[in-house]
N, C-alpha and C positions, 0 to 999 in steps of 0.2 A: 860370268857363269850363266848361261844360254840353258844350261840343263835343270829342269822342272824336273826330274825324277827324286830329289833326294828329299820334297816335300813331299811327293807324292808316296813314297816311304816311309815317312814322316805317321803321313792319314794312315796308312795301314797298320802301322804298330800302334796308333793310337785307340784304333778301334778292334785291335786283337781282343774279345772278350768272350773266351767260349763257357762262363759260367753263366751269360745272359738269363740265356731260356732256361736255365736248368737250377737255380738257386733257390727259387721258391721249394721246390721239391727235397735240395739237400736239407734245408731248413727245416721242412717237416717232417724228415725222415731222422733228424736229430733229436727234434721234440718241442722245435719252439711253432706256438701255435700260430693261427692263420692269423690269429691280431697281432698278435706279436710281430710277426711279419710286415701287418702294414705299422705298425710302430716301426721298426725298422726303417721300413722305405720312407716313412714320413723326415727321420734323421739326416736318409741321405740325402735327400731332395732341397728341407732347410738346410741342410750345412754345404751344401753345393750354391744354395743361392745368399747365402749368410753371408759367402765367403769370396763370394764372384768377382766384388768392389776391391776389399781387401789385397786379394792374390796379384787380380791387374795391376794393383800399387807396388808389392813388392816385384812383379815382374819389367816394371816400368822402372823401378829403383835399381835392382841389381841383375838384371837381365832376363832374353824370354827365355833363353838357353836354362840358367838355373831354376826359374819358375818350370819347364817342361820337366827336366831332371829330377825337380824335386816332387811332381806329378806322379812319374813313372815309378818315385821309389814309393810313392804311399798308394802306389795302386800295388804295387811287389808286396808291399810288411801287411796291406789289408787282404791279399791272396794268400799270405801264409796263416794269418789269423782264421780264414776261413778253415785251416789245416789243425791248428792247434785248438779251438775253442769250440765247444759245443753250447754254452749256455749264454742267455737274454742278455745280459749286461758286457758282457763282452762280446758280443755280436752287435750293441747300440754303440761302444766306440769305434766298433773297426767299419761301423756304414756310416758313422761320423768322419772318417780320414778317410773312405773313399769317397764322400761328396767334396772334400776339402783339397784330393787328389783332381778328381774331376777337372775342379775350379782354377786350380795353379795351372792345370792344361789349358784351358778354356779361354779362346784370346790370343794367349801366350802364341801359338802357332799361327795364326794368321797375323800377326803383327809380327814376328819374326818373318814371314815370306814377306809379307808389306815394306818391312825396312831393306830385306836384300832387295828388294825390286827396284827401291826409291833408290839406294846406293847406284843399282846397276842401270838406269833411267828406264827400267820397264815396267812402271806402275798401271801401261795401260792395258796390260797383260793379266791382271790380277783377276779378275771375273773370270776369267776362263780358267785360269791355275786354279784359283776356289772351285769352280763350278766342280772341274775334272777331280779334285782330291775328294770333294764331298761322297761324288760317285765311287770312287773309288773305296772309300773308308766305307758307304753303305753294304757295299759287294763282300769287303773284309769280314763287318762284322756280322753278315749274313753266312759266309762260307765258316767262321770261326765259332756262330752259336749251332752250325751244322754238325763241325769236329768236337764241340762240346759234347754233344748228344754220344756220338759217335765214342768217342772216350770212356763217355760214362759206362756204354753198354757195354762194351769191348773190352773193360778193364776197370778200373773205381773208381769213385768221388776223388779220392785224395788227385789221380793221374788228373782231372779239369781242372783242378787247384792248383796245380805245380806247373802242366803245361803253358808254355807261352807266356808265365810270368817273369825267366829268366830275359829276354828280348826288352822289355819293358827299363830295364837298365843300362840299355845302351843310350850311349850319350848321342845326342842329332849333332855330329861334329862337322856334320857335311854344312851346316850353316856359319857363315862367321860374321855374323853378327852379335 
């Protein structure tokens, strides 16, 4: 398998996140304050690196495929929670399972391309495949906190929440490892 596109699809749905730029403002237009906010990102930031170790284990245990999967779904259940919940305590768990989301992705994807490569004898390929997906995913998640903006103003908060979180549950079957 000679073809690098299904990683490189990979990086872009990875970095599909058009509430980026615009989350701090849903938040305070709910009512939770500016501390509260960095309370918030302090959550996600510790449970993204709380959990870094951890995920790599179970993704080295039961594969990168279910660690990504199980990524995508807790970035999907923490994009609905942004739908469903307006108050502090249930905004501290749902930036708890998306740093915890992050993390199970985190790895997971470049050691799944690492093992196709090593399978297919082209590991000396891999800096480049990285180099070009990183580009790639930075363009994604640049054109995607653009369509955020764009949503918001064009139609409501709920439409940045719902879009582009369906995608995020597709399975990367294009890999078989």
């Amino acid at each position: 398998m000679k073809n690098n596109n299904p990683y490189y699809t990979l990086s872009i749905f990875m970095n599909l996140d058009v509430q980026r730029g615009l989350f701090v403002l849903y938040l305070l237009q709910l009512g939770i304050t500016q501390g509260q906010i960095g309370i918030l990102q302090s959550f996600l930031f510790f449970s993204c690196v709380a959990l870094e170790i951890p995920s790599g284990l179970l993704a080295d245990r039961y594969g990168r495929k279910h660690s990504l999967i199980l990524g995508f779904l807790g970035l999907f259940i923490s994009g609905i929670g942004f739908l469903l919940f307006s108050d502090f305590i249930p905004f501290a768990f749902i930036f708890c399972l998306f740093g915890a989301s992050i993390a199970m992705g985190s790895g997971a994807d470049r050691a799944l391309l690492y093992d196709n490569l090593l399978a297919e004898n082209r590991t000396e390929e891999y800096p480049r495949i990285i180099s070009r997906a990183r580009a790639i995913g930075a363009v994604s998640l640049g054109l995607s906190m653009l369509l955020g903006g764009a949503l918001q103003e064009a139609m409501s908060w709920n439409c940045v929440y719902i879009f582009l979180r369906y995608p995020n549950l597709l399975e990367p079957s294009w890999f078989h490892s």
